[in-house]
C-alpha positions in Angstrom: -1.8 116.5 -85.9 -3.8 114.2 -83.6 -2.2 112.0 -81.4 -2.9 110.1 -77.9 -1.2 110.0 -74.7 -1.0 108.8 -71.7 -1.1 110.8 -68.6 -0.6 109.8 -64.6 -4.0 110.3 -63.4 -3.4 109.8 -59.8 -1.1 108.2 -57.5 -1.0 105.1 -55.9 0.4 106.9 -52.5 3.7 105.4 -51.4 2.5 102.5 -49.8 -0.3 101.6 -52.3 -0.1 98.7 -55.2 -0.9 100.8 -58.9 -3.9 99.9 -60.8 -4.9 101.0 -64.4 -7.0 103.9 -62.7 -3.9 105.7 -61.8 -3.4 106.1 -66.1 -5.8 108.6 -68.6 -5.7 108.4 -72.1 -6.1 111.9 -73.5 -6.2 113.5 -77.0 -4.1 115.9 -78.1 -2.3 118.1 -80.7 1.1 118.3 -82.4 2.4 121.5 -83.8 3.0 121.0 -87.1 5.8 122.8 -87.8 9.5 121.7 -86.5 12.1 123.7 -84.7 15.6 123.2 -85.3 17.5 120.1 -83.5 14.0 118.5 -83.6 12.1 115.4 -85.4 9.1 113.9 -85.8 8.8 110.5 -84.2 6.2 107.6 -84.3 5.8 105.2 -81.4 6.5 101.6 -82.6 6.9 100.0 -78.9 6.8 101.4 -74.9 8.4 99.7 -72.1 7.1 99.1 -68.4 9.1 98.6 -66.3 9.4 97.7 -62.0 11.2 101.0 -61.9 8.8 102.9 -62.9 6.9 102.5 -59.6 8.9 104.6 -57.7 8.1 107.5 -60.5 4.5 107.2 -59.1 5.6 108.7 -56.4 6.1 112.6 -55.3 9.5 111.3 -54.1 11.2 108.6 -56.0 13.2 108.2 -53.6 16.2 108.0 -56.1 18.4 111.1 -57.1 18.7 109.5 -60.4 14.5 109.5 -61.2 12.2 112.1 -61.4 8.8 112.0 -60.4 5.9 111.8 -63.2 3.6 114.5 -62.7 0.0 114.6 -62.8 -1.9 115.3 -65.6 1.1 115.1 -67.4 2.8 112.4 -69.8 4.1 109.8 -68.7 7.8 109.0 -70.4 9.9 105.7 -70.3 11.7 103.8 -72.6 10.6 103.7 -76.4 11.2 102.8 -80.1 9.9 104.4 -83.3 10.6 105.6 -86.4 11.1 109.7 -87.6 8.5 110.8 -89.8 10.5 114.0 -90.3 13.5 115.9 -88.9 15.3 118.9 -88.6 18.4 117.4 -86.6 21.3 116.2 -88.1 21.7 113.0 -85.6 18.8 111.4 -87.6 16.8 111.6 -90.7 13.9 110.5 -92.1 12.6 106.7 -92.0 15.8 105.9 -89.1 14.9 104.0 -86.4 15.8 105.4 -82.9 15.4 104.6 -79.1 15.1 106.4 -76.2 15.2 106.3 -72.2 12.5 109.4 -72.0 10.2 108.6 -74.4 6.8 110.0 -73.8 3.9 107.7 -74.0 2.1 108.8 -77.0 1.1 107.8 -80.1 3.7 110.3 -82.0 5.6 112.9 -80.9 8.3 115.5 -81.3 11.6 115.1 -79.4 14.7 116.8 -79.0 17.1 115.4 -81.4 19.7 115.0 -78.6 17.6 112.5 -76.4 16.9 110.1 -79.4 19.6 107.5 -80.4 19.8 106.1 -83.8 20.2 102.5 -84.1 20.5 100.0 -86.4 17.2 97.3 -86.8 19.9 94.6 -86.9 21.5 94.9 -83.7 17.7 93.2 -82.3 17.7 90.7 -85.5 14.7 93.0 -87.0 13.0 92.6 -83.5 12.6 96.1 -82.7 11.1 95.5 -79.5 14.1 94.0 -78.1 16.0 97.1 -78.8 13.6 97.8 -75.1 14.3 94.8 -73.5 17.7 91.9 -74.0 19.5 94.2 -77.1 18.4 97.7 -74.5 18.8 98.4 -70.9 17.2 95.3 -69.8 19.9 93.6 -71.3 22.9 95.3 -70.4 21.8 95.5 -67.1 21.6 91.6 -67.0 24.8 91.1 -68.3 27.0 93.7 -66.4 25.5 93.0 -63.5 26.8 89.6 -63.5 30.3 90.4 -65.2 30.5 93.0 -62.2 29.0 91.6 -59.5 28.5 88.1 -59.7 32.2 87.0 -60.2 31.0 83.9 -62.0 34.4 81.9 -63.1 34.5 78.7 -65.6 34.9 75.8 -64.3 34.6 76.5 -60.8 31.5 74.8 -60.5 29.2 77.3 -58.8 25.8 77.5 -58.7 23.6 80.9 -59.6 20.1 81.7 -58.1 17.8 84.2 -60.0 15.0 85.5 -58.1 12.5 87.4 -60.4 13.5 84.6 -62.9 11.1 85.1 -65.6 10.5 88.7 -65.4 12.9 90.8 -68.5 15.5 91.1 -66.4 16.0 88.0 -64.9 15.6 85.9 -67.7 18.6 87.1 -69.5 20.8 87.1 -66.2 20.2 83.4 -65.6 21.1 82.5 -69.6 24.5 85.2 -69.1 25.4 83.0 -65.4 25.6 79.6 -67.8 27.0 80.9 -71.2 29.2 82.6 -68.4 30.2 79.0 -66.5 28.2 78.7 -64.0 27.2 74.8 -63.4 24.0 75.1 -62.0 21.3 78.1 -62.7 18.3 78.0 -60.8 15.3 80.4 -60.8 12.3 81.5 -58.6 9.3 82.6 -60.4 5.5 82.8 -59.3 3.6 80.3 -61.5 4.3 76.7 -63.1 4.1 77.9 -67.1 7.1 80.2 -65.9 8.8 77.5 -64.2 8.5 75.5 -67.8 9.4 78.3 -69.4 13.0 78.8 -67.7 14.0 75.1 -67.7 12.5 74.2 -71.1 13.2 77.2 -73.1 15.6 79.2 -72.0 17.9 76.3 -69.9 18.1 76.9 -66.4 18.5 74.0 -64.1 15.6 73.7 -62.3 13.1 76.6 -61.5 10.9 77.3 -58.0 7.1 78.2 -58.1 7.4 80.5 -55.1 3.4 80.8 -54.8 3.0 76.8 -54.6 6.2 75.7 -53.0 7.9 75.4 -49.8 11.0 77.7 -50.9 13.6 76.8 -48.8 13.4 73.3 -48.9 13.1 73.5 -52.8 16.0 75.5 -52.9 17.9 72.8 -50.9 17.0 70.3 -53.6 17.8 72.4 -56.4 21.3 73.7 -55.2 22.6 70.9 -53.0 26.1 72.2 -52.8 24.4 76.0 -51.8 24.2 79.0 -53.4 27.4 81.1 -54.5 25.9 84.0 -56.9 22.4 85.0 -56.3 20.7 87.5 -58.6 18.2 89.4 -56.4 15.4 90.8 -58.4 12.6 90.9 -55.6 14.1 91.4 -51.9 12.1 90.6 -48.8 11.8 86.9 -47.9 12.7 85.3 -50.7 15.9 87.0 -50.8 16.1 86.1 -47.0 16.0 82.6 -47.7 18.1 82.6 -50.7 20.7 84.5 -48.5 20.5 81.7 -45.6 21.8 79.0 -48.5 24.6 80.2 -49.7 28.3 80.0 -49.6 31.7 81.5 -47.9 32.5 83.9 -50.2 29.3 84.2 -51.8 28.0 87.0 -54.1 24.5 89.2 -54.3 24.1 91.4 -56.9 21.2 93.5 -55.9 19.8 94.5 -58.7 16.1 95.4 -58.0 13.8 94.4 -55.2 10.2 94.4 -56.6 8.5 92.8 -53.6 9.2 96.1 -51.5 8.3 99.2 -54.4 4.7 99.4 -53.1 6.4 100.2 -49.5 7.6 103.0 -47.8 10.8 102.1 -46.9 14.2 103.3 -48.2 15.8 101.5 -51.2 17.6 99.5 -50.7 15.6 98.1 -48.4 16.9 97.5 -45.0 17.8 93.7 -44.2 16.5 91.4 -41.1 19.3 91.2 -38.2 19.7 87.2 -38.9 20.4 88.2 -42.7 22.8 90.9 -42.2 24.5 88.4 -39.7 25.0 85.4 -42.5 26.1 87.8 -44.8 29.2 88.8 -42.5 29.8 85.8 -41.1 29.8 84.1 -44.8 31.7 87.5 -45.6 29.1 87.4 -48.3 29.1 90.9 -51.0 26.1 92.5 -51.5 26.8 95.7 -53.0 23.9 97.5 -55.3 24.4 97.1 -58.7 23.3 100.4 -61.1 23.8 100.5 -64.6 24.3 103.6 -65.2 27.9 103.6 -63.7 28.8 101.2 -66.1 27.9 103.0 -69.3 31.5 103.1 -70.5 30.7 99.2 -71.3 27.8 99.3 -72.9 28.3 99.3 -76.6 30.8 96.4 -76.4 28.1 94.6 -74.2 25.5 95.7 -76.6 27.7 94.1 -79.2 28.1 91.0 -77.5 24.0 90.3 -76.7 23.5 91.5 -80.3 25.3 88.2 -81.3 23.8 85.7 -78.8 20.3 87.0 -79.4 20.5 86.7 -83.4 22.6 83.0 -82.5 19.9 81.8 -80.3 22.5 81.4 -77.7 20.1 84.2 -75.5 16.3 83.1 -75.9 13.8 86.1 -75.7 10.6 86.2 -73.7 8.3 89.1 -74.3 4.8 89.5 -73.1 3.2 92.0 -75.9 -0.1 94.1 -75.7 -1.0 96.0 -78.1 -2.6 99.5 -78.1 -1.7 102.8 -76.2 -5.6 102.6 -74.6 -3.7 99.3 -72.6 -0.4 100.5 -71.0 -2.1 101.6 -67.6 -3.2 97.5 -67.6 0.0 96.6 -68.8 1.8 98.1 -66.3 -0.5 97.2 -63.2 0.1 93.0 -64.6 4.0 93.7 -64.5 3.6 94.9 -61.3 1.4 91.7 -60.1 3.7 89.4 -62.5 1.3 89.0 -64.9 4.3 88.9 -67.2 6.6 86.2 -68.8 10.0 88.2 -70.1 10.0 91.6 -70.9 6.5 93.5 -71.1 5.8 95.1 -74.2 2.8 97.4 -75.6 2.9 98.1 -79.0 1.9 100.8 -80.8 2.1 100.7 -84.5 3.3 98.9 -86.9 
């Protein structure tokens, strides 16, 4: 059987910014034949992702990531559909998800890294089974129920940097269904900006590239800032940081700004920031989804129901064809993005 792939072609080196060059699409074959505990997938949808950046690298710099290797496929998260199966997990025709999915057309996978699910759980959106109803989402919403200690009726005021990326997007509708009185976000262009007040409800949004940030952010959250979802790190973060409150939270939950650097992650913090944050006694502890697995099906549950409510609107960008993830993946990097970036792959 004939299928296509995607392979890393070459690295970006550590303190380089990826382009689609770094990506080849090959040909190649499938056995036909299955072994036992095996099944027959097709690729419906791929995800890219900020992580994904530090897999470019000969060191991710993470215990928890290996490295993509060259010449060889790259993996991710992924939807499809089995074609055939000798596994008794899943059969024929089920839909199933999974966080190592290679990036091919079709391919044949272990039956123990692929997870059933059911189509309904995204509202027959099966791309958001990658995105708010996947990881994306859970990490969204735990990191706020962990980190972000967002009470009713307290009146605080949440700041979302990263704001319309996948990520961000949900965490910012979470921090008001959650209580929070004031959402703001900080995003790179003015049809994102419209985007997060007029569609999805924040407050007020920033346009980073065209506006003075901190005297934006002084207009938008005139009582300061008391939960900041930090998405991008490095100056914005600074400045988000130097607004807020006694007692304030960060949940550090990616820092996009700094993956084309070589610098540890997290990234180490300015003297004047690590200052405000004890004299504020201000939390900033990294926030990693995994460790919070034991939480996820009940939070799967719970975005299942806002998403198919419309109580959690969802933004995808969505490309289509495996000849385009190398592109796709070089305009998340750049932003080129509104919501969670999809490629799709079959029907």
């Amino acid at each position: 059987m004939h299928v296509q792939r995607v392979v890393l072609n070459s690295r970006p080196g550590t303190n380089g910014a990826p382009g689609p060059e770094n990506f080849r699409l090959e040909e190649s074959t499938l056995a036909p034949d299955l072994k036992d505990g095996e099944a027959l997938v097709r690729t419906l949808y791929l995800s890219v992702d900020p992580y994904m950046r530090c897999r470019m690298n000969e060191d991710t710099g993470a215990h928890y990531l290996t490295p993509w290797q060259l010449s060889e496929c790259v993996d991710g998260g992924g939807v499809g559909v089995v074609e055939s199966s000798r596994c008794g997990t899943c059969a024929e025709g089920d839909v199933v998800t999974s966080f190592s999915w290679p990036w091919q057309t079709r391919a044949v996978l272990k039956g123990a890294v692929l997870q059933k699910v059911d189509p309904q759980l995204a509202g027959g959106h099966l791309s958001y089974l990658l995105g708010a109803v996947g990881m994306t989402g859970l990490t969204a919403m735990l990191g706020v129920r962990e980190k972000g200690h967002v009470t009713k009726g307290a009146n605080q005021t949440m700041v979302v940097s990263g704001a319309a990326g996948a990520c961000g997007s949900i965490a910012g509708q979470i921090g008001r269904l959650d209580g929070c009185a004031r959402v703001v976000g900080i995003c790179g262009s003015d049809e994102k900006c419209r985007a997060l007040v007029e569609d999805l409800g924040f407050s007020a949004a920033v346009n980073y590239r065209r506006e003075d940030v901190p005297t934006r952010l002084k207009e938008c959250c005139p009582e300061g800032v008391d939960v900041y979802f930090d998405n991008v790190g490095g100056a914005i973060s600074d400045t988000v940081i130097a607004q807020m409150n006694n007692g304030g939270h960060v949940i550090l939950c990616g820092q996009i700004s700094q993956y084309n650097k070589d610098v540890p992650y997290p990234p180490p913090l300015s003297e004047e920031t690590q200052e405000t944050l004890r004299r504020k006694s201000i939390t900033r502890e990294r926030f990693m989804v995994l460790d919070y697995m034991s939480k996820a099906d009940a939070a799967l549950c719970e975005l299942s129901q806002c998403v198919k409510s419309g109580q959690i609107k969802v933004l995808e960008t969505v490309v289509n064809g495996i000849e385009n993830m190398g592109d796709a993946f070089s305009s998340m990097m750049k932003g080129g993005n509104i919501g969670k970036q999809i490629i799709k792959i079959s029907e």
